[in-house]
N, C-alpha and C positions, 0 to 999 in steps of 0.2 A: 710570305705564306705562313711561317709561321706565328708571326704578331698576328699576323688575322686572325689565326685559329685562338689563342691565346685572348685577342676581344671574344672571341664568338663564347667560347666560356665562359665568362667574365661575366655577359650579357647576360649567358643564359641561367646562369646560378646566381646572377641578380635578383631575374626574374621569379626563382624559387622563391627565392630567400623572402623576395619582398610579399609574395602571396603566403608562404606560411606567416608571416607577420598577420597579413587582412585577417586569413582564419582565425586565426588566435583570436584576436578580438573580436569578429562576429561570434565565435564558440561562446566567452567568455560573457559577451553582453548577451546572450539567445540563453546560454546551459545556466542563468541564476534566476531562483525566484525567492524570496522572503517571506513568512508566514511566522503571521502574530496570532498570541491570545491572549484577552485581557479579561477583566472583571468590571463590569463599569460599579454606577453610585450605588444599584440595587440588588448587587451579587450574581448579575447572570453572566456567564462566561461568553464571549463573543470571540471567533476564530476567523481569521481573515487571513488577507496577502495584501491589507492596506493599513498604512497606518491612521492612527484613529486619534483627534486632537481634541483636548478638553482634560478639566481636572478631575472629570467624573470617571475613566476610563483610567486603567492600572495597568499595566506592561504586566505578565504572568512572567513569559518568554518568548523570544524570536529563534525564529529557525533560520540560517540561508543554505536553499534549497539547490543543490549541482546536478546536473544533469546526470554526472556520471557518480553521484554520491551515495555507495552501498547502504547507508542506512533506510532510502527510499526505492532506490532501485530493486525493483524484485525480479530477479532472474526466474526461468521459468522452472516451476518443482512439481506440479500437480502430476498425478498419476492417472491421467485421460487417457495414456495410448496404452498402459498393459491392462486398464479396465474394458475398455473395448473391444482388446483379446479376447476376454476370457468368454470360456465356455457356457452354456446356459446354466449347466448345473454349478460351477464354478462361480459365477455371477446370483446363483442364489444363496450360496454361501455366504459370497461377500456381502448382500443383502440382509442376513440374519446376522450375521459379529456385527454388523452396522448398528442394528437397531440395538442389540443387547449392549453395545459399547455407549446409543444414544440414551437407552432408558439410565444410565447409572448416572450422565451428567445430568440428567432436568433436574433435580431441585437446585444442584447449584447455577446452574444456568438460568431459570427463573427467580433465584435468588440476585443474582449481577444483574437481571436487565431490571427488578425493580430499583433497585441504588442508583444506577445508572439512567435509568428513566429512560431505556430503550427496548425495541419490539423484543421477545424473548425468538421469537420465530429467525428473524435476522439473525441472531447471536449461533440457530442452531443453524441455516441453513449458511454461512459462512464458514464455519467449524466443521460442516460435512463436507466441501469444498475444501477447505483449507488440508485437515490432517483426518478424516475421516475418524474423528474423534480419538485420535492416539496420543495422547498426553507427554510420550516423550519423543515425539516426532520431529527431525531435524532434516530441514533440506538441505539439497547444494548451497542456496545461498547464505545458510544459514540463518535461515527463518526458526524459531523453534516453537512448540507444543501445541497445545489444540484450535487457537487461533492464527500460529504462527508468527509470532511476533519478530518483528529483527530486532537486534538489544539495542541498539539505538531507540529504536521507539520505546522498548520496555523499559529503557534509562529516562527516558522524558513523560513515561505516567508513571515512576518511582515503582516500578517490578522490581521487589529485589532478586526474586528465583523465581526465575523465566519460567522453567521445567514444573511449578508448584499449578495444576490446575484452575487454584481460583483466582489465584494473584492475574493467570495469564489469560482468564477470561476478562478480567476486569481489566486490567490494560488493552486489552484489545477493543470492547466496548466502548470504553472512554472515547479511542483512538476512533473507531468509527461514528459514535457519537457528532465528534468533534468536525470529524467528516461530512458528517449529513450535513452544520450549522454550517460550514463553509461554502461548500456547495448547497446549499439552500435548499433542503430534504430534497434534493437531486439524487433517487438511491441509484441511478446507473452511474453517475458522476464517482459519488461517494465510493463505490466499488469497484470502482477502477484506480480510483486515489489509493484502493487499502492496498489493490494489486502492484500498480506501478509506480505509486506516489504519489503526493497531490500534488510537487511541484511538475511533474507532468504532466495531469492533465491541465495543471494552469498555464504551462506553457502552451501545451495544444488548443487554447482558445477557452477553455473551459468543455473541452471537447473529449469524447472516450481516445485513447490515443492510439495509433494505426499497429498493434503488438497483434498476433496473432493470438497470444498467453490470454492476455487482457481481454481480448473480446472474449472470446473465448471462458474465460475465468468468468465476466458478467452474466455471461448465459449463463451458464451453469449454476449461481449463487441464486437468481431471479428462477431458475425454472423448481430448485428448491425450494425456494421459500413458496412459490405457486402451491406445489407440493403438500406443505406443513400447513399454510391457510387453506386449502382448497378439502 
């Protein structure tokens, strides 16, 4: 009886063992994606997750992309459920520091999206989203300032001080920019890459991925910019 018992364990902590094994390696070939960007022969920047052959096309740098890798992953920080608290008169407040906090960035914000050679409306209605224009804004995940950059990405468009408003408009730009060419001016795509990553949504098919944050987050950036164009 008890060498039986003694297989039955045996068997069944096999069986463990042998499925955490499978896991692991489905984890590890599903949680990687790699994302290039290069310059080809006539200086225009091309961003992918393929590699690109010929002698016209120059390696910038590659990224590999992990599913669970804080520099992409964005935990959720936005301030949606104490805004929906708030009271009418409360919410007109927040309305006014809004605007008085938006008029002070536009010239540098229309300054970064010409460099950048992107919408200036974008730059403000993700910044309204993002930190509601607070320049030393730091989330849980440590996102930081008015576009909320994580320092991984601010270390891969050369931000030296995260916290310095225009450095941290201009990396963020770049970084969305870079976004749209990958996703191919897909702005719901692209804004869900700024939110959750781009190696997730490349995981998810090229698809917005199933985060509550995320969708949630594309509303919101899209129903602003509605807003600033309309």
């Amino acid at each position: 009886m008890k060498k039986q018992h003694l297989y039955y364990l045996g068997h069944k902590f096999g069986i463990i063992f042998l499925s955490c094994i499978l896991l692991f390696i489905n984890i590890k070939a599903w949680g990687e994606t790699t994302v290039f960007r290069y310059t080809d022969s006539q200086g225009r920047t091309i961003f992918t997750d393929r590699k690109m052959i010929g002698p016209q096309y120059k390696l910038i740098w590659s990224a590999g992309l992990k599913r669970l890798d804080a520099a992409f992953e964005r935990t959720p920080h936005l301030p949606l459920a104490s805004v929906l608290k708030q009271t009418p008169t409360q919410k007109r407040i927040y309305k006014r520091r809004l605007r008085r906090r938006k008029t002070k960035y536009n010239t540098l914000i229309a300054k970064v999206a010409r460099r950048v050679n992107i919408n200036p409306n974008l730059l403000h209605a993700v910044i309204q989203a993002e930190s509601a224009y607070k320049p030393n804004a730091i989330s849980p995940a440590g996102a930081m300032g008015l576009m909320q950059l994580m320092p991984a990405t601010a270390k891969r468009y050369g931000v030296k001080n995260i916290l310095d408003p225009e450095q941290n408009v201009t990396g963020g730009a770049e970084y969305l920019r870079d976004l749209l060419k990958l996703f191919n001016n897909n702005m719901r795509l692209a804004l869900a890459a700024y939110n959750a990553g781009e190696g997730t949504v490349l995981r998810y098919g090229r698809k917005i991925p199933p985060y509550r944050e995320t969708r949630e987050y594309v509303r919101r950036v899209l129903a602003n910019l509605k807003r600033l164009q309309g």
